[in-house]
LUMVEXLUM-37483 format. One record per residue (C-alpha): residue in three letters; z, x, y; residue number from 1. Coordinates in Angstrom, 2 decimals. Each point is the difference from the previous one (the first is absolute). Example, Ala and Ser with C-alpha at 12.3 -4.5 7.8 and 13.67 -1.06 7.14 Angstrom:
R    r        Z        X        Y    k
R  ALA     7.80    12.30    -4.50    1
R  SER    -0.66     1.37     3.44    2
END
This chain:
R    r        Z        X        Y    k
R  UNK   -43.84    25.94    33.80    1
R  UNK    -2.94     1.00     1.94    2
R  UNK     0.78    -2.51     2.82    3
R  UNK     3.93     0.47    -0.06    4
R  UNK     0.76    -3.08    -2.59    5
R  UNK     1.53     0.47    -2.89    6
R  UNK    -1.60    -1.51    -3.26    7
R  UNK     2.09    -1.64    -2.45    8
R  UNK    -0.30     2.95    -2.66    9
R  UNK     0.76     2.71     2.05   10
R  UNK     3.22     1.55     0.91   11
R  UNK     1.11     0.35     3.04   12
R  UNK     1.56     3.66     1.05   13
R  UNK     2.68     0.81     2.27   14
R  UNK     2.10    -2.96     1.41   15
R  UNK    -0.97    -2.13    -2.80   16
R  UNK     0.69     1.80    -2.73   17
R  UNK     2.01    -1.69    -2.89   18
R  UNK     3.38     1.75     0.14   19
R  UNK    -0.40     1.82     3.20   20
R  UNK     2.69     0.15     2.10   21
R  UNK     2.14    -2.19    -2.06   22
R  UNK     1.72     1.93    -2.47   23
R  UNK    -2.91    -0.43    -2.77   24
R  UNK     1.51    -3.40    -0.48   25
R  UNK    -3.29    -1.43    -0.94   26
R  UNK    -0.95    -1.99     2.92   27
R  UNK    -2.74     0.15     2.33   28
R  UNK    -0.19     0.45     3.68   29
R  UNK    -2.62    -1.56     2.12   30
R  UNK     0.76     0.55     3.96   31
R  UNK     3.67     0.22    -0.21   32
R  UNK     0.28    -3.26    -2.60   33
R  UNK     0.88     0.40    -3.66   34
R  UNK    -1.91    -1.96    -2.71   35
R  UNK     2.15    -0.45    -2.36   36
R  UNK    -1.47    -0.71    -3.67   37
R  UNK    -0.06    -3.57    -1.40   38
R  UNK     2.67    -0.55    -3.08   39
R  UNK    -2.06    -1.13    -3.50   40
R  UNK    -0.57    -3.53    -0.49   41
R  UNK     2.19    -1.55    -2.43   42
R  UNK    -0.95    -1.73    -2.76   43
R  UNK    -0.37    -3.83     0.00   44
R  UNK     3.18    -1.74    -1.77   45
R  UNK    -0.99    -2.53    -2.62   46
R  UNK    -0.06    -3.55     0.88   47
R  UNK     3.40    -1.89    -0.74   48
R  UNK     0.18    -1.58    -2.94   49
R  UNK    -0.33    -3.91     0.39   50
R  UNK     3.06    -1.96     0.47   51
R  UNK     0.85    -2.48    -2.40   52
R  UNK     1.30    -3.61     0.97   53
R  UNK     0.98    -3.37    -1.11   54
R  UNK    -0.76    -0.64    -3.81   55
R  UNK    -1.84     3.75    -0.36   56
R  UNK     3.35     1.34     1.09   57
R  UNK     2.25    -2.32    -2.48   58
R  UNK    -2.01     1.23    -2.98   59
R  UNK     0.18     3.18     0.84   60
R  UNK     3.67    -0.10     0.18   61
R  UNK     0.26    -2.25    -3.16   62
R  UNK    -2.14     2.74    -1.88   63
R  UNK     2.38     2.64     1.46   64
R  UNK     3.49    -1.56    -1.19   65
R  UNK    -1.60    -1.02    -3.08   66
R  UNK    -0.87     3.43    -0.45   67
R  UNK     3.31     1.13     0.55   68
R  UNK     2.06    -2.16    -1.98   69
R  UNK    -2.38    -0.32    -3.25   70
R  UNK     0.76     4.23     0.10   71
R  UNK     3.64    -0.42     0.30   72
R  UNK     0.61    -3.12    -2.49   73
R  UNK    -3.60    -0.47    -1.79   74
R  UNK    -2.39    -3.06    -0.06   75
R  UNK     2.52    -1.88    -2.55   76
R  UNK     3.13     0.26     2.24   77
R  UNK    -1.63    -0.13     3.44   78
R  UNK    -0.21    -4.24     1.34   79
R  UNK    -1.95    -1.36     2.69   80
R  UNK     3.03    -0.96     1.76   81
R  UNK     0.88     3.47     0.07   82
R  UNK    -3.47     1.59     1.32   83
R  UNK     0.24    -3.39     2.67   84
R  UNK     3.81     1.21     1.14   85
R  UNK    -1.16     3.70     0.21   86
R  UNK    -3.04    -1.31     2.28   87
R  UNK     1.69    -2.31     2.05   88
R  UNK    -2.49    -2.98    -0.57   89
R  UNK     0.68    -3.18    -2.56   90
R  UNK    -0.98    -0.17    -3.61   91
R  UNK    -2.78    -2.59     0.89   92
R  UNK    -1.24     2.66     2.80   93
R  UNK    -0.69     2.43    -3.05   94
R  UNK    -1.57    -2.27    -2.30   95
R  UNK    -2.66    -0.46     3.24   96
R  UNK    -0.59     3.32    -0.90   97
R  UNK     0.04     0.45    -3.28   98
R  UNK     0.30    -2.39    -3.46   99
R  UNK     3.19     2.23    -1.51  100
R  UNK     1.22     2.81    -0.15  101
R  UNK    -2.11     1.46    -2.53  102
R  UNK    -2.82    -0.68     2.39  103
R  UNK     1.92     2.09     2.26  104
R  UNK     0.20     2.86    -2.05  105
R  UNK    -3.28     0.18    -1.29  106
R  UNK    -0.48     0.32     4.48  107
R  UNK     1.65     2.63    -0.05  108
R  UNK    -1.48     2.33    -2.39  109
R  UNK    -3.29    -1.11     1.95  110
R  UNK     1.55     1.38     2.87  111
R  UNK     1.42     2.82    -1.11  112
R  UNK    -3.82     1.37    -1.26  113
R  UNK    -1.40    -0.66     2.90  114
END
């Protein structure tokens, strides 16, 4: 401070004190203007998980009504024409998917240990 600046590690006295002449509410004063503290960053959010469409999103929702019903009534008592109505797509759509039902419950438990 030899030559009247101020280097970046020293603290300045007087009118630029932190908390002078505000109430010690934590903010400095430079000439009359208050430098107020930046907040924290916050953390990045984690990318959205992708979106699934056209056939990916039938399966899905075959493998989720399968699911459902072969809990409720078992493998035996659950039909493809059930798992089709509960979907909202044809019997033919499902066998796109999969060869029978048992195919679709053996999906399933792959699913559900992933």
């Amino acid at each position: 401070m030899a030559d009247g600046r101020f280097h970046r590690d020293e603290v300045q006295h007087g009118a630029g004190d932190i908390g002078a002449g505000d109430g010690g509410a934590g903010r400095a004063r430079f000439d009359g203007v208050a430098v107020v503290p930046l907040p924290a960053p916050t953390p990045p959010s984690p990318p959205p998980a992708p979106l699934l469409t056209g056939g990916a999103l039938t399966r899905a929702r075959i493998l989720d009504a399968a699911a459902s019903l072969m809990t409720t009534a078992g493998l035996t008592r659950t039909t493809t024409k059930e798992i089709a109505r509960a979907v909202g797509c044809s019997e033919a759509a499902l066998y796109k998917h999969f060869r029978d039902k048992k195919e679709t419950k053996k999906e399933t438990k792959e699913e559900t240990k992933e």
